[in-house]
Every structure is written in C-alpha cells, then in structure tokens.
C-alpha positions, 0 to 999 in steps of 0.5 A: 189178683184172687177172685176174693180181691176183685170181688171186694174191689168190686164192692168198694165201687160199689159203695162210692156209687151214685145209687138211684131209686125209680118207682111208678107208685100209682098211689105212694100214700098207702105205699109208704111202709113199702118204700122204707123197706126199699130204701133201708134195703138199697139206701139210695142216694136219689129217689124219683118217684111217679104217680104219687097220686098225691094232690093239693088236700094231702100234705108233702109230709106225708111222703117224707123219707128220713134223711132225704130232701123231698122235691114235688113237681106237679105234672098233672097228666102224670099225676104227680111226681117228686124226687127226694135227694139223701141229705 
C-alpha cells in the first residue's frame, strides 16, 4: 500500500467518524458568528457548549445553529450549559 493509499484510507475513517465540538463560551451571545465559522469548518455531528451565559430573559433561539437540535441544560454554578445534536 503507497503512502497516498493510507493517507485516503485514513481520510475515509475520518469521515464515518463521531465529530465533537466543546467549547467554554463564557458568554456564547456575542460568540455566535464565531461558532458558525468553527462549526462550517469542522461540521461536527455533536456540540457541547459552557457557560453560555445565557438566562431565562434571552430566548434559546438565539443560540440555534442550523441543521442541529438545541438541548439547554441549567447548571446554575456553571452558568448555563447546552448540547446541540446534527439533525
């Protein structure tokens, strides 16, 4: 096998992967633009995301990613945590 045959073999692994995205956001509101670029760059089929900052006065859509289900979780020492899953 030539180095080019297991480097696309390697690539075809890659691509039947579990992709996950973490990020500590410490206020994800003003980060949003920023996770799109990460998320159209690494298209992850996962995202876990903490300290959203985010509260009971800022709706969950404004943390929606397209094509992705968003999950909020409430950790109050944590300031607020969400996963979202590729739909």
């Amino acid at each position: 096998m030539t180095s080019t045959d297991q480097y696309r073999s390697y690539v075809d692994e890659l691509q039947n992967s579990l992709k996950c995205l973490y990020m500590n956001a410490r206020s994800l509101r003003y980060k949003m633009q920023e996770l799109f670029a990460v998320v159209e760059a690494i298209r992850p089929d996962v995202i876990g995301i903490t300290e959203t900052w985010g509260n009971d006065d800022i709706p969950d859509t404004e943390f929606s990613i397209p094509g992705f289900s968003l999950e909020p979780a409430t950790v109050e020492e944590a300031g607020y945590c969400c996963w979202s899953i590729a739909v």
